[in-house]
N, C-alpha and C positions, 0 to 999 in steps of 0.2 A: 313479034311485038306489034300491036295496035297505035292506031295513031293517038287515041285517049290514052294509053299507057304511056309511050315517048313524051307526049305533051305535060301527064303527069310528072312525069320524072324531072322533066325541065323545070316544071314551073317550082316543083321541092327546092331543085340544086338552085333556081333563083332566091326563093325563100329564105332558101340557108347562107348565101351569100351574102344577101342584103342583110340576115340576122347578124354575120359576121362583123360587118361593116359598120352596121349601127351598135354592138358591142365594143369595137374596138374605139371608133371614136366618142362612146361615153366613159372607155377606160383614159383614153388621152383626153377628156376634159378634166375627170377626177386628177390624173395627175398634176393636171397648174393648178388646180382648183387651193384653196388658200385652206390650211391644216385647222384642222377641228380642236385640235388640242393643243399645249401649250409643250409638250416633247417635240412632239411634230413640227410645230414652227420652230422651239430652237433650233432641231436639225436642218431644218430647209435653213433656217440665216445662218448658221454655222457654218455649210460648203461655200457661201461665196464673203465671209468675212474676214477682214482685216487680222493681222497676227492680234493686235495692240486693241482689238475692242473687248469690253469686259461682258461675262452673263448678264448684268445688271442692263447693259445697252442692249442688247438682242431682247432681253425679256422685254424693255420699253417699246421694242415694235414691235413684241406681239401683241402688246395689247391695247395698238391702236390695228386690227384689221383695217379701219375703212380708211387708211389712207396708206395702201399698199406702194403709192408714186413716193412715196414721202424722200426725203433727202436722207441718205445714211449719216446716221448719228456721229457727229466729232470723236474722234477717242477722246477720254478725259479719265482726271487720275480717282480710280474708286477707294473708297473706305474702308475700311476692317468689318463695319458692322454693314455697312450697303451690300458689298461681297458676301458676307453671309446669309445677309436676309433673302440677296439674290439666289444664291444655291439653294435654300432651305425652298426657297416660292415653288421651285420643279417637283417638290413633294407636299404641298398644304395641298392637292385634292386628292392623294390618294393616301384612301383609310387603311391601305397594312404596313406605310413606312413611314420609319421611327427618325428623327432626327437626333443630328449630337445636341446633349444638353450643356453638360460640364466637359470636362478635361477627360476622354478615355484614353487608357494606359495600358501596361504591362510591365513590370520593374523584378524582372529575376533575379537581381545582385543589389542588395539591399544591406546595409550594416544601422545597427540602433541602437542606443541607450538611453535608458529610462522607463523601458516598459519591462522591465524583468523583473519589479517590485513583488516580494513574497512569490516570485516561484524561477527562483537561481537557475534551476534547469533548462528553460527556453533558452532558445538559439537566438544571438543578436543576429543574426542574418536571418531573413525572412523573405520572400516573394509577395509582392505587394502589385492590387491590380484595382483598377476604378470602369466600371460601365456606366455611361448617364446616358438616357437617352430622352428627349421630348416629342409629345405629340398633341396636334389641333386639334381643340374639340370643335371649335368654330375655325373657320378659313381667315389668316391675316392680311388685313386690306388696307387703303393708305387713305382710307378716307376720315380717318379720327375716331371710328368706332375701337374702343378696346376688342384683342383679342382674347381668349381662352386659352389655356396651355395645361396637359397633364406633361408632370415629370416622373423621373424616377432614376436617382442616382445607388448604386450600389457600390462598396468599397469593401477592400478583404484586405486580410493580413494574416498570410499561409508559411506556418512554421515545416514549409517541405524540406527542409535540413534537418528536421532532430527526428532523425530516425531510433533514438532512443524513445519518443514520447507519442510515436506510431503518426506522425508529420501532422497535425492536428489542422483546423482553423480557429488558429487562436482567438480570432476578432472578425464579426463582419455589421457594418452596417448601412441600415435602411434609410433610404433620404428621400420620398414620395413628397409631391406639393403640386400644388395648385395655385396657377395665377394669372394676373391680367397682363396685358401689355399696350403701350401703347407708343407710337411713334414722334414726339413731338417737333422733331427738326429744327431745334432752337439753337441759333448763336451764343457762343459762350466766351469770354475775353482771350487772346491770346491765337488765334484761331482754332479753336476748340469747338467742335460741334455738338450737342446733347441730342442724339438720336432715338434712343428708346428709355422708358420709364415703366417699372415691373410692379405691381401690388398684388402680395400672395399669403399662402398657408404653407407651413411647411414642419412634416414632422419627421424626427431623426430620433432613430432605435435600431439599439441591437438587436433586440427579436430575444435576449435572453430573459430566466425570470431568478427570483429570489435576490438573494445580496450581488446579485452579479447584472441584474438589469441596469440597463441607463436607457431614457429616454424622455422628450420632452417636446412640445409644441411649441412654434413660433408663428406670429404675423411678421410678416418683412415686405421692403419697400426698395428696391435697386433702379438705380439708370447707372445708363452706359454714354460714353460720349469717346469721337476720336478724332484726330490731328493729321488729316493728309492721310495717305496712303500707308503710313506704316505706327503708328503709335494710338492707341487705346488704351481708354480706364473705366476701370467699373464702380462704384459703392454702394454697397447692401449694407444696410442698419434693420435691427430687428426686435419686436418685445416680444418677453417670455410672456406664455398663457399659463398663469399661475396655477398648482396643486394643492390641494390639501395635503396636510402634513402627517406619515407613515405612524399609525400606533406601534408597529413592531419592523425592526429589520425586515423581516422577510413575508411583509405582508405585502399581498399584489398591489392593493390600493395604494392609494399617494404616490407623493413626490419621490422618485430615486435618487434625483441629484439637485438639491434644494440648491447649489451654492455653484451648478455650472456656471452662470451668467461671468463670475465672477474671473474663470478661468478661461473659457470658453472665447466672452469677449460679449460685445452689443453692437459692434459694426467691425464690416470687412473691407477693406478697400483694395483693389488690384491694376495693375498698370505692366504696360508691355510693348511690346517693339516686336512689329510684325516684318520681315523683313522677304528680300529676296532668298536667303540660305536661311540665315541662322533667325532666329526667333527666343526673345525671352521676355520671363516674364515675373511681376514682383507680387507678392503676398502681404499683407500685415493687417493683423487682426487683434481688438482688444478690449479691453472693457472699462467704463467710463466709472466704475467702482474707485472710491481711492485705494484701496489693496487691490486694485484687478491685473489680473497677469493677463499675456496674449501670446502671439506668437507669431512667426515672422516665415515666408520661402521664398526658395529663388530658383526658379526653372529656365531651363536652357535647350534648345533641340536645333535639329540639324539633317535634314534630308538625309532618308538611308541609301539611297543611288541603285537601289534594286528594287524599288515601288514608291512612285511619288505619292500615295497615299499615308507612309507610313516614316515614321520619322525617329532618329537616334534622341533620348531623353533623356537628359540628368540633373536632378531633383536636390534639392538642400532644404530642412523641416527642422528649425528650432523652436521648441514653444511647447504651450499648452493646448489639451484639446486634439491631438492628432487621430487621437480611436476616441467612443466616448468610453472605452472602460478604464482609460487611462488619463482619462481629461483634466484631472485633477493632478496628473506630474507632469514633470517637463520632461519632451524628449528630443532626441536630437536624432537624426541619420540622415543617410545619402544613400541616392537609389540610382541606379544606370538601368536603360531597358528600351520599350519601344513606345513611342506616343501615335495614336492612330488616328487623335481629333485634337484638337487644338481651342481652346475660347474661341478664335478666329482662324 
């Protein structure tokens, strides 16, 4: 070996050393270095935080970066709807996840009466299931600009018991809408908070056609307000977008159900107690017609103690309006099964 080749060699294995060295300590800056992203940072405050501090606090120092010395945040007691908004914020940047909208379910043991009008044969037991989900078209911010929201809630009612009638889907329908949101953080008497206000489009169909369709358009207008850490209310009131009126039964055009409103209702109002175990919650919906019927529920759940995600549910439904192909009777049942989202 030459003294040019030994020297070669040397000054490589120098090269590579120093290459080492200045890799690894830009790999050890990268690591303290402050998270790019907003998963990232909850995970890095998530290892050294308190049992008792909420998503809601961790999310507020990620997004102050420039004052990483800052004081950790007091614990303090969060909302119904602040916890929400909190969990939902770890998904407004990314476009393929869907948020909960409504109440998603699963209700295998179902008993009812009042939908068996003109066909005696269906099963009063039924399996009854609800998927809603929401997603951002715009990113929600807290700076007064309204958000954008697509929704789309889905609901069934599966006659899987009458195996005489080959387990059918007796009923399902379509609940797609569009709408704004906006945060207002207004005082309300009593200590009652008015935290968000809703302005939207929203259209509900069964997807069927001939004497068997229902569907129909609304504008509606909801806020939400809550009470401390465990109590929440909502009120949605909405007008019907009028149709022309059907020359024949089973013509596509026109109105299918000229006289929902009546049954259906023109406002919903809902309230609830968000607790540590148990959780419930009230319904009542109705129409300001002087003949208007409405309809009344009362929901109840309960940790299933084998996935804190998912929870035991049981349901009570008297009123009108429960399917819309039956919107026009009253019906009544109870449903036990599993709840997997919650309003809150």
């Amino acid at each position: 070996m030459t003294i040019a080749t030994a020297a070669g060699r040397v000054a490589g294995f120098a090269v590579g050393i120093i290459f080492a060295i200045t890799e690894a300590a830009f790999a050890q800056e990268a690591a303290v270095a402050l998270p790019v992203t907003m998963d990232e940072c909850l995970l890095e405050k998530l290892q050294g935080a308190a049992a008792e501090v909420t998503v809601g606090q961790l999310r507020a120092q990620c997004l102050a970066p420039d004052e990483p010395s800052a004081a950790p945040v007091t614990p303090v007691v969060e909302s119904p709807i602040l916890d929400r908004r909190a969990s939902e914020s770890l998904l407004w940047t990314d476009r393929l996840a869907l948020m909960p909208h409504r109440q998603n379910y699963l209700l295998p043991a179902t008993w009812g009466d009042g939908f068996r009008r003109g066909d005696p044969g269906l099963n009063p037991h039924e399996i009854l299931f609800q998927y809603s989900f929401k997603l951002p078209i715009t990113v929600p911010t807290d700076t007064g600009i309204p958000s954008f929201f697509f929704a789309y809630t889905g609901q069934a009612w599966w006659q899987a018991y009458n195996g005489d009638q080959s387990r059918p889907f007796r009923e399902y329908n379509h609940a797609p809408e569009v709408f704004f949101e906006l945060q207002p953080e207004y005082k309300l008497p009593l200590g009652w908070t008015l935290r968000t206000a809703q302005f939207g489009f929203e259209h509900h169909s069964n997807g069927r056609s001939g004497t068997n369709s229902r569907s129909w358009n609304k504008l509606f207008a909801q806020v939400e307000a809550d009470h401390g850490a465990h109590w929440w209310s909502r009120l949605r009131v909405w007008h019907r977008i009028g149709e022309d009126d059907k020359e024949e039964p089973d013509d596509p055009r026109g109105d299918d159900n000229p006289d929902i409103t009546r049954y259906y209702g023109h406002f919903e109002a809902r309230a609830g107690y968000r607790g540590d175990t148990w959780q419930w919650g009230l319904m009542a919906r109705h129409s300001t017609a002087s003949d208007g019927r409405g309809a009344w529920q009362i929901d109840l759940s309960h940790p299933t103690g084998f996935n804190p995600n998912v929870r035991w549910y049981l349901s009570w439904f008297d009123g009108y309006g429960e399917s819309l192909i039956d919107y026009n009777f009253r019906v009544r049942r109870i449903g036990f099964g599993l709840m997997l989202s919650d309003w809150f």
